[in-house]
C-alpha positions in Angstrom: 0.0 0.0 0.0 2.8 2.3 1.0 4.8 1.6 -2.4 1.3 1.7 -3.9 0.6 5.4 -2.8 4.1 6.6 -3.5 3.2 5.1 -6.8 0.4 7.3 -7.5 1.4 10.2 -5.2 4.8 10.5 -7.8 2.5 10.2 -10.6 0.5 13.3 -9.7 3.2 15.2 -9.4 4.6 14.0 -12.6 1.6 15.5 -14.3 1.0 18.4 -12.9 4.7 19.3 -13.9 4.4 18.2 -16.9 1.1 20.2 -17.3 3.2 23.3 -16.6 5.7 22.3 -19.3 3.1 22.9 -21.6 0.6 26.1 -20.0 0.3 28.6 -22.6 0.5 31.9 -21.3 -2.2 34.0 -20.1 -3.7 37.1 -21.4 -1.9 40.1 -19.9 -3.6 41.7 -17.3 -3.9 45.5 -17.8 -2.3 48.2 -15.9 -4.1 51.0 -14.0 -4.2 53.8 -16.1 -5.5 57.6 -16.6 -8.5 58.0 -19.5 -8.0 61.3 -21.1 -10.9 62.0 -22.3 -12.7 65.5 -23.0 -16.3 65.0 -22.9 -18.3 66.4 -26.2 -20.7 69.1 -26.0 -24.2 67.0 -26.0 -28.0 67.5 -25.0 -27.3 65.4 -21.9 -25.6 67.5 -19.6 -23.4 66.8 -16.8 -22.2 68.4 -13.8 -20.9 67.3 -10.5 -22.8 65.4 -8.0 -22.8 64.7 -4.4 -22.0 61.3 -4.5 -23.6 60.4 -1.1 -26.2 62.9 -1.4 -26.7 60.5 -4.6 -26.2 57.2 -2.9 -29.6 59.0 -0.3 -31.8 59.8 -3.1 -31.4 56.1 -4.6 -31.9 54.5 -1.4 -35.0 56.8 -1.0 -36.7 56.0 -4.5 -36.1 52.1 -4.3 -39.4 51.9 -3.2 -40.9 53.3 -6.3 -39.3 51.3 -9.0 -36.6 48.8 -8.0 -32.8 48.9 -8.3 -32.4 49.8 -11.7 -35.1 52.8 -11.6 -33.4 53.7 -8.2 -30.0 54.0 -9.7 -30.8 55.9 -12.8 -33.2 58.5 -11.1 -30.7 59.3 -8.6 -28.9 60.7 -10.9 -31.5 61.9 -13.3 -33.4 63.2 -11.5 -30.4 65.7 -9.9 -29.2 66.8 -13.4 -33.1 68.1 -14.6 -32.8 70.1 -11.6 -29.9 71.8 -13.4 -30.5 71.3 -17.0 -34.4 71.6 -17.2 -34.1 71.7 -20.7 -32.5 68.8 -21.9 -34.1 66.4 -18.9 -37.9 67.8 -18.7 -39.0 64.8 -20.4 -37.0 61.9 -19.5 -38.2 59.2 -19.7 -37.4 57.5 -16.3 -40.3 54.9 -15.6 -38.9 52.9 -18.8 -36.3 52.2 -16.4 -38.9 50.2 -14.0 -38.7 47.1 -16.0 -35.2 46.5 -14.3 -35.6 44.6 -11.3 -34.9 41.2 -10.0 -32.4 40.7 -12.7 -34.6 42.3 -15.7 -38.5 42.0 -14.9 -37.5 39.4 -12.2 -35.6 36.7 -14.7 -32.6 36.9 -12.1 -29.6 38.0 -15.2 -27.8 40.8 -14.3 -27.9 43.1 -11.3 -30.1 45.5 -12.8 -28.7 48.3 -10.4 -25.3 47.9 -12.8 -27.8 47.9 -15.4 -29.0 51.0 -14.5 -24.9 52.4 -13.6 -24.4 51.2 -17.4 -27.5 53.1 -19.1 -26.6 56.3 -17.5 -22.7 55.8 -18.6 -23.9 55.4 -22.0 -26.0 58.1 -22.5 -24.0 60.5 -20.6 -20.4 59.4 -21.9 -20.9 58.8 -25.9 -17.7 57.4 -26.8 -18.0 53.5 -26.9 -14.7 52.8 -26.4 -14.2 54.7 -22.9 -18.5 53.4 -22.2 -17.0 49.6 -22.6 -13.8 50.4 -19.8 -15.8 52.4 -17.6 -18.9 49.7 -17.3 -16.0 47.2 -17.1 -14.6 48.6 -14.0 -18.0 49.5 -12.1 -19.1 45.3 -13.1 -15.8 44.0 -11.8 -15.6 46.1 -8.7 -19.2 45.3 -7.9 -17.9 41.4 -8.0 -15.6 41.7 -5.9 -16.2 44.1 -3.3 -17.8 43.1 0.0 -21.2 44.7 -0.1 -23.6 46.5 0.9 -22.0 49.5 2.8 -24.4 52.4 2.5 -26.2 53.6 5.8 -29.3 55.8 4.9 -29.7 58.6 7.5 -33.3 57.1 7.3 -33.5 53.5 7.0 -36.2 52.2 5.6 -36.2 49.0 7.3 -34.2 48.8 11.1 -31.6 46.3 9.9 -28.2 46.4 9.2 -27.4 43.9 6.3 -23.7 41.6 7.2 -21.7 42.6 4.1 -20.6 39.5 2.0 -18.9 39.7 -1.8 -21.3 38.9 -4.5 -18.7 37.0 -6.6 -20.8 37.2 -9.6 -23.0 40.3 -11.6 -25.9 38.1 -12.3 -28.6 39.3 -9.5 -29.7 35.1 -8.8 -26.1 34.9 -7.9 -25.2 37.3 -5.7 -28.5 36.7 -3.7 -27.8 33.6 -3.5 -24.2 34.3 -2.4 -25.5 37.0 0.1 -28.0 34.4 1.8 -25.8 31.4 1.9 -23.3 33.9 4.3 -25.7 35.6 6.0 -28.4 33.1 6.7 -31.6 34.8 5.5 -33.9 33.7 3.0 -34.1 35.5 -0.6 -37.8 36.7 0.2 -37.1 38.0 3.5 -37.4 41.4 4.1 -33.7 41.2 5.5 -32.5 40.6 1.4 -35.1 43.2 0.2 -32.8 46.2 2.6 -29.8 44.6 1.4 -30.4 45.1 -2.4 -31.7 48.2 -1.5 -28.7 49.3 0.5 -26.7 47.7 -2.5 -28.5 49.9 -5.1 -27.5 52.9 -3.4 -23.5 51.7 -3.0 -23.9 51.3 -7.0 -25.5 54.6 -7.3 -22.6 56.3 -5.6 -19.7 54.6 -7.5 -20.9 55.4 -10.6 -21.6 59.2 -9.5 -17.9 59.2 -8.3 -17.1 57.5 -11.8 -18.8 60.4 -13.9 -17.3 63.3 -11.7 -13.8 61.7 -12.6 -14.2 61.3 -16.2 -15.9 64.6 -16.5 -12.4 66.1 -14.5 -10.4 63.5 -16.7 -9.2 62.3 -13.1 -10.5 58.9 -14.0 -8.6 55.7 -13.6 -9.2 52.3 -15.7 -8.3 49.1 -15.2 -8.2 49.1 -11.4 -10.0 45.6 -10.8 -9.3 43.7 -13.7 -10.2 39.7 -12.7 -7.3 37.8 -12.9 -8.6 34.3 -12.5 -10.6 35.4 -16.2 -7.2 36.4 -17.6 -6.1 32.5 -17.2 -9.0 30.9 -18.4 -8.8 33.0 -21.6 -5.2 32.1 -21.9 -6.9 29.1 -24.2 -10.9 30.1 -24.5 -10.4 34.0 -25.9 -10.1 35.2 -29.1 -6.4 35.7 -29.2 -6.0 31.3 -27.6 -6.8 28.3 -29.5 -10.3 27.4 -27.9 -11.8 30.5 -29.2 -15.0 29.6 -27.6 -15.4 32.3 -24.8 -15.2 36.3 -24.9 -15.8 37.8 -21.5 -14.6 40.1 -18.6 -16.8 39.1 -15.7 -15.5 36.7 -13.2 -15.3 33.0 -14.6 -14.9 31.2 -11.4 -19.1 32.7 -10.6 -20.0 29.7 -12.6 -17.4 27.6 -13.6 -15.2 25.4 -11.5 -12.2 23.9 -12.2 -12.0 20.0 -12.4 -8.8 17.9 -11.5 -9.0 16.4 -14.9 -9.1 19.5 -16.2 -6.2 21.0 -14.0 -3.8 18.4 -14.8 -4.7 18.0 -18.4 -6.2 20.5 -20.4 -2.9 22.4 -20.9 -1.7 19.1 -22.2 -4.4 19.1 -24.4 -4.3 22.2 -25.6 -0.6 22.3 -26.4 -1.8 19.2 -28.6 -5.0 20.7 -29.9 -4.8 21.7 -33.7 -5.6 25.8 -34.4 
């Protein structure tokens, strides 16, 4: 039995170094760096908010529409106080569809929905849209959330903080009642989203003052586990089967099998 084990014991190790031998190399991870970008004169207006005077006002409207309505009319809602004009007929109850993961289908958190829809229609570049959504979606993955106290809570609870791990809205329930013990239909996870929605409300607010002050930094929680996996399943690998930037490990775990051989495999694989 001893010999047996040292057998299979000098074995593993034999392929997992050999498995190295042949690991292609993963996609670079991106440094933090400074978007200069001068925002072009547009009907939507922007000037600079109160980012917890923000993070208030979405807390405070949840109750009329959801995350995704509570996101996008904190910020709204602010900017037709300044710019009558361009805002006096906004149409922010479109923007009620987006809860529980779009009309309650449990896809993504529709209170980054709601950060992303205000990014695009107030930044029109796609290029500096596509980093800035980016960075909001991975931060919100890995940050340990909620943390926003309202001055007036709506609901006497304080919510344990846990990391969502994922931007699909199932998931990070699910994530957030497995660590704190409550069920998804309590009114416990209801003050949590709601508290969530208005930690989302405020990052983006701080995002949009940046940009507009070109003090904006990109690239600043980039997922490195993702960079791996599209080592072999991006575009630029020889899988070719996957092009994403959220968080593969939300949904994906990795086998032994295909620890110790898929880089054998690949190395192997034809292009």
């Amino acid at each position: 039995m001893k010999v047996a084990a040292g057998v299979f014991a000098g074995s593993g190790i034999g392929l997992v170094a050999l498995s190295n031998v042949f690991k292609p190399e993963k996609t670079t991870t991106a440094e933090p760096s400074e978007i200069d970008y001068n925002v072009p004169e547009t009907n939507w207006k922007y000037s600079w908010l109160n980012p917890a005077a923000t993070a208030e006002l979405a807390y405070d409207s949840y109750s009329e529409g959801s995350c995704m309505y509570a996101t996008v009319k904190s910020i709204i809602a602010q900017l037709a106080e300044k710019f009558s004009k361009s805002y006096a007929s906004f149409p922010i109850h479109m923007f009620k569809y987006g809860h529980g993961g779009v009309g309650g289908y449990g896809s993504v958190c529709c209170a980054l929905n709601g950060a992303a829809a205000v990014i695009g229609l107030l930044i029109p570049a796609k290029d500096i849209q596509d980093k800035m959504i980016a960075d909001i979606f991975q931060w919100y993955e890995k940050e340990s959330l909620p943390r926003f106290t309202p001055d007036n809570p709506n609901y006497d609870f304080a919510p344990p903080t846990s990391v969502p791990n994922s931007v699909l809205c199932h998931a990070s329930n699910t994530n957030w009642c497995k660590d704190s013990g409550f069920k998804v239909s309590s009114n416990e996870r209801k003050e949590r989203c709601r508290r969530l929605t208005a930690d989302v409300a405020k990052k983006v607010t701080i995002a949009l003052n940046e940009i507009h002050t070109n003090e904006y930094i990109t690239n600043v929680h980039t997922d490195e586990a993702s960079n791996t996996c599209l080592a072999c399943h991006g575009k630029e690998g020889k899988v070719k089967n996957a092009s994403v930037k959220m968080s593969c490990n939300s949904c994906h775990s990795e086998s032994p099998g295909h620890h110790i051989f898929a880089d054998i495999h690949y190395e192997l694989m034809k292009e």
